[in-house]
N, C-alpha and C positions, 0 to 999 in steps of 0.2 A: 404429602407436602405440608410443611409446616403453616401456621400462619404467619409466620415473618417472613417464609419466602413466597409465600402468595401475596405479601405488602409489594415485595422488591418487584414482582411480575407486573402487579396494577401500577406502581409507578413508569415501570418501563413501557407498558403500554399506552399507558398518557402522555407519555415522551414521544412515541412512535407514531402517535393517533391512529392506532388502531387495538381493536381488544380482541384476540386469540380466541378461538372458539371453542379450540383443543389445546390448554396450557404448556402440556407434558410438550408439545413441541418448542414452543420458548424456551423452557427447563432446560432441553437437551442443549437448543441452542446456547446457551451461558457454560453449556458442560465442559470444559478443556478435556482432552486426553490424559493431563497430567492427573484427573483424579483416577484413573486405572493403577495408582501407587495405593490408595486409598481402599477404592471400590472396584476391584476388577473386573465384574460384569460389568459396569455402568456406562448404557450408551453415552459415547459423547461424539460433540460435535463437528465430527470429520465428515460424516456423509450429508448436512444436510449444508457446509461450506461449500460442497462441491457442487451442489443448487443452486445454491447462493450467488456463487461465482456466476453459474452463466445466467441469472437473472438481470442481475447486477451489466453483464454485456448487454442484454438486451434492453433495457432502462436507458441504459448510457446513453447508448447508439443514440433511440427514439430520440432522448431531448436533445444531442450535438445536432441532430440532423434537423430537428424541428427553430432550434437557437442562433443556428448559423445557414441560413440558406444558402448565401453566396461562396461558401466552401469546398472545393474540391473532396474526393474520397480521404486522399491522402493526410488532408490536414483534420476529415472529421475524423477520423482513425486514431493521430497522435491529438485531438481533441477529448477523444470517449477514454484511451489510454491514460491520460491526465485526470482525469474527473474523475477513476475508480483504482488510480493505482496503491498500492499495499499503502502505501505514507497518507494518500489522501483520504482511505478507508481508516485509518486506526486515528485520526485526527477527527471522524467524525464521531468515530467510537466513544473518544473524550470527550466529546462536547456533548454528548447522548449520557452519558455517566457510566457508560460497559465498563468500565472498568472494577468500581466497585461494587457489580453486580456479579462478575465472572463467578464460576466454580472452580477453585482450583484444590489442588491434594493438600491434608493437613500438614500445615509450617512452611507454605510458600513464601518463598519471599518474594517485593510489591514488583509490581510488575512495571517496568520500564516505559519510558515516556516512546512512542509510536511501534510497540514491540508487534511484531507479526501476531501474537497470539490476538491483540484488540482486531485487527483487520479480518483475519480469520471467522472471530466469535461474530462482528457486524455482518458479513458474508453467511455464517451458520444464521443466522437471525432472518436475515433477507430469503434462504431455503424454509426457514419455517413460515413465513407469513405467506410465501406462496404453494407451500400446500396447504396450510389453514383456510384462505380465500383467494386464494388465483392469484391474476393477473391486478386485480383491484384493490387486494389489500397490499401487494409488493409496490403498486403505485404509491399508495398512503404512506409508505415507510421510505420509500425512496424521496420522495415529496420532502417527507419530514426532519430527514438528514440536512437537508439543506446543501446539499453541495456544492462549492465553489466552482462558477464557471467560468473562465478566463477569456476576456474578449480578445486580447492580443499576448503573443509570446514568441519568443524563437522557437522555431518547431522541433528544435532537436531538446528545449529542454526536458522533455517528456523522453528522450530516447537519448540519452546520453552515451551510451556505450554503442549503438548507432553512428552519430557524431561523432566521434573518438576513431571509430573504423575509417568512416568515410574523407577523414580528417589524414589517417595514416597511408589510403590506400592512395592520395595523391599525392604525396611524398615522392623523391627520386633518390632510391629506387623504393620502390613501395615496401612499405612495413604493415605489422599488424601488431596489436595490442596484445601481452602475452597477462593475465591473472592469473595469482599465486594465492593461497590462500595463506596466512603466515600465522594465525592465531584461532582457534574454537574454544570457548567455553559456555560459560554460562548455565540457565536452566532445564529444565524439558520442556517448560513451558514461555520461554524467554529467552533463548540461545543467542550468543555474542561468539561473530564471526567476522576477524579481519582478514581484510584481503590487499594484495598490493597490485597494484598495474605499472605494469614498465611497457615504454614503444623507444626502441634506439633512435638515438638521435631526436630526443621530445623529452623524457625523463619520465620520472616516476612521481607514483603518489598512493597513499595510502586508506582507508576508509573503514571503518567498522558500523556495523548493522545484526541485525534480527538475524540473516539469511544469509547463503555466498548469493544469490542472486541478488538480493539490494545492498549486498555491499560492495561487492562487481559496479554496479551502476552506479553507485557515490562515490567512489575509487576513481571511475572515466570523468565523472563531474569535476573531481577536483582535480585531475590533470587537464583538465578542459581550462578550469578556473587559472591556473597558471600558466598556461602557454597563453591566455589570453591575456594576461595581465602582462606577461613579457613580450608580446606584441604591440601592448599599450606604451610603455618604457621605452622600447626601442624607436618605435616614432616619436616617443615626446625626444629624445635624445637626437634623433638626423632633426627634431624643428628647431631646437637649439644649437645644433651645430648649424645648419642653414643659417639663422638668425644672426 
């Protein structure tokens, strides 16, 4: 390891307040898969996101549950769902600076404003500090992200394609939401996925993201966003015809 990338490691650990005991495990965590174009032995950080992930669930949990005592299961669920989902992890990633710390294959191009790969790499990070120091050092880094906890919201904005169901299925006669996926491109480490959602009789809307799965759910959002807004219209319209 270089000494410029032993600088990028110590600043990321003063960022994280915590210092690795075993580096090589940060390393990897910053590694994308994309550098296997590069470096085909070179571990990267897919196994230690999968760590990551469920540490990340169980942090969550602890503080929804400890933040909100008067909350039912169901609402601390779409509360912990909120607090760690792909958008709210790659948001934190930025504010952390992962971005220009990442590894990626030589002549990538930059990487996109909340792209899965920053959520992923913070997830690989969060697997390395808990096998470096347990439970106590994924504290420190969880701690240190800072993550937004939301005292009040609609509980479906965290489940939006949830909402969209639940929204169709009382319909008469009941529909269901059909996703198309109508565009992929992108990078290996940055992929650009649109997807469209139609429900008869509601219409359609369109979304692009990182993933078909978070672009599936901003597609239901923003068919959400217009039925809701033509629900809004239509009563301001019967208040002026009353009036």
């Amino acid at each position: 390891m270089t000494e410029k990338e032993q600088d990028v490691l110590a600043g990321l650990e003063q960022t994280l307040g915590y210092a690795f005991r075993n580096r090589a495990l940060l390393e990897q965590a910053l590694t994308t898969p994309a550098c296997h174009m590069d470096r085909p032995g070179v571990p990267d950080n897919q196994r230690l996101e999968f760590l990551g992930d469920a540490v990340f669930g169980l942090l969550s949990a602890d503080a929804v549950y400890g933040a909100f005592p008067g909350d039912a299961e169901g609402l601390l669920t779409v509360r912990r769902t909120h607090l760690v989902s792909g958008a709210a992890l790659a948001e934190a990633a930025e504010r952390i600076g992962l971005r220009s710390r990442l590894k990626l294959n030589h002549g990538a191009q930059p990487i996109p404003p909340r792209a899965k790969v920053l959520a992923d790499a913070l997830e690989a990070v969060m697997g390395a500090a808990w096998l470096d120091g347990g439970l106590d050092a994924a504290r420190k880094v969880f701690a240190a992200l800072a993550l937004p906890f939301t005292e009040s919201f609609n509980e479906w904005d965290a489940n939006p394609k949830g909402c969209l169901q639940v929204k169709t299925q009382a319909m008469h006669p009941p529909r269901r939401p059909v996703y198309e996926v109508l565009r992929t491109g992108g990078l290996a480490h940055a992929p650009v996925v649109t997807v469209r959602v139609s429900v008869a009789g509601m219409g359609v809307a369109e979304a692009t993201a990182g993933s078909k799965a978070a672009a599936e759910v901003a597609a239901a959002a923003a068919l959400l966003e217009k039925v809701h807004n033509l629900e809004n219209t239509s009563r301001e319209d019967q208040g002026n015809t009353v009036g």
